[in-house]
C-alpha positions as CSV (number, residue, x, y, z in Angstrom):
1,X,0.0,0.0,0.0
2,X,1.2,3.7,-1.1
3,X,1.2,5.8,1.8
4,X,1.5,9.7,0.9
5,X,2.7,12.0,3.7
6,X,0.9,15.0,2.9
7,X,-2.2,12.8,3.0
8,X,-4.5,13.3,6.1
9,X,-4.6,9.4,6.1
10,X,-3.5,6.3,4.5
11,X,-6.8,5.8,2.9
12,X,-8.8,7.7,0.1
13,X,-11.9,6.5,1.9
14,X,-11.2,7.9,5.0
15,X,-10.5,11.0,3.2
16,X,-14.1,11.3,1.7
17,X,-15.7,10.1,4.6
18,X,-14.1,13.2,6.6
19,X,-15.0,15.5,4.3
20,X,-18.6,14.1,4.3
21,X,-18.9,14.4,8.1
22,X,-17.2,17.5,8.3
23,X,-19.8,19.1,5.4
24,X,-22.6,17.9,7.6
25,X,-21.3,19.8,10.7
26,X,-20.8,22.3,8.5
27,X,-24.6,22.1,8.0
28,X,-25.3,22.1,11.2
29,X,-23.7,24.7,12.1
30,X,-25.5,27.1,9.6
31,X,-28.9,26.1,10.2
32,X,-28.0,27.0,14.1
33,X,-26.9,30.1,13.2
34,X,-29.7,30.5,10.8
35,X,-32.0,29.8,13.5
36,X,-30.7,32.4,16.0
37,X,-30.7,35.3,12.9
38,X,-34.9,34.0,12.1
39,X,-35.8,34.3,15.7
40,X,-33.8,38.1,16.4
41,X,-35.2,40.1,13.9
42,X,-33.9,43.0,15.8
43,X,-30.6,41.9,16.4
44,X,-28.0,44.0,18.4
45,X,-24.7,43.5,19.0
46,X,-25.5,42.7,22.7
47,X,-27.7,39.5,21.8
48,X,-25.2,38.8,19.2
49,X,-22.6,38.9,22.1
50,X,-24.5,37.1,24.5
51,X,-25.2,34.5,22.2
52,X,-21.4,34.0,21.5
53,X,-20.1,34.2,25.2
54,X,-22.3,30.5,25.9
55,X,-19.6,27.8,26.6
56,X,-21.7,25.5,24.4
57,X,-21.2,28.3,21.2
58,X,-17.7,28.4,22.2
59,X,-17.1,24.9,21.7
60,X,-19.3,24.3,18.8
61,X,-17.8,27.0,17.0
62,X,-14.5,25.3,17.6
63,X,-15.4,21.9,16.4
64,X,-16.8,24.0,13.4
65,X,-12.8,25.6,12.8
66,X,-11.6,22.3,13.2
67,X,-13.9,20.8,10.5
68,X,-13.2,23.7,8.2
69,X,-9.4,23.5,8.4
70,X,-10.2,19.5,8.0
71,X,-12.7,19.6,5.4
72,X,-10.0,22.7,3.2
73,X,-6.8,20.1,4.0
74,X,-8.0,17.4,2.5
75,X,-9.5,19.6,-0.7
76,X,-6.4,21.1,-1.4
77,X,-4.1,18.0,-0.9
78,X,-6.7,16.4,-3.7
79,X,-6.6,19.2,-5.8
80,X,-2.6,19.7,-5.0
81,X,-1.7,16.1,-6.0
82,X,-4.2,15.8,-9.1
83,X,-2.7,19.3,-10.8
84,X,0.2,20.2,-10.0
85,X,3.0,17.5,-11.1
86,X,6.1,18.4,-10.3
87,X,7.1,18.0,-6.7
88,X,8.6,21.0,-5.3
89,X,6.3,23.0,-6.6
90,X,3.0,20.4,-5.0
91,X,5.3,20.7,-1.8
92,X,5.3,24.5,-1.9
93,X,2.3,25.1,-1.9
94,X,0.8,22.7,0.4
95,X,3.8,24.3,3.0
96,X,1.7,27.2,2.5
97,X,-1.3,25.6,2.7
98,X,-0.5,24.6,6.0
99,X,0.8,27.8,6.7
100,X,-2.7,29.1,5.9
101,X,-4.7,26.8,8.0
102,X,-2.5,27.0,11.3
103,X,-2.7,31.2,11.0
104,X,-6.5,30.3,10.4
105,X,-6.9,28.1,13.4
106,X,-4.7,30.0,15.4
107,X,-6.9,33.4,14.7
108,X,-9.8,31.5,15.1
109,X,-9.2,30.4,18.8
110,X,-8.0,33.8,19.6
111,X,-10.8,34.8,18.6
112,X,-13.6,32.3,20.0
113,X,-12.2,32.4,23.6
114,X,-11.2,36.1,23.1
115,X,-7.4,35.9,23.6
């Protein structure tokens, strides 16, 4: 078996599979959100606030990050090894890639938890 190491896993399946779950979350995630924009049709930043500083938010919102930073790995890896052949360029960018997504994570947290 061909193992790749800028692969997320060993296995292709795995790959789709985390992508899948992570696009529900995803999902999930926007139809709560969704919900709490239909039911404050007056919204101010103070219920916006409030609604942001519940532990439970806080956390889902984190699993959410995680998901995206998931779910954009595995696409660009994919689209990385399908289109662009020659290897020190593919390692290049997916370097930066990862850049990307760590600055992105590392935002994101400071942001949640208010850092």
């Amino acid at each position: 078996m061909l193992i790749y190491v800028t692969s997320l896993s060993a296995s292709g399946l795995r790959d789709w599979l985390t992508q899948r779950i992570t696009a529900v979350l995803l999902t999930v995630y926007t139809f709560t959100l969704l919900g709490f924009l239909l039911t404050h049709h007056h919204l101010i930043y103070h219920d916006w606030s409030l609604f942001f500083s519940q532990t439970w938010v806080k956390i889902f919102t984190l699993f959410v990050l995680f998901s995206v930073l998931f779910h954009a790995w595995i696409g660009m890896w994919i689209i990385s090894t399908d289109y662009i052949k020659k290897s020190c360029i593919r390692l290049a960018f997916q370097l930066f890639i990862i850049f990307a997504l760590l600055a992105s994570l590392t935002a994101g947290i400071m942001i949640i938890w208010g850092f």
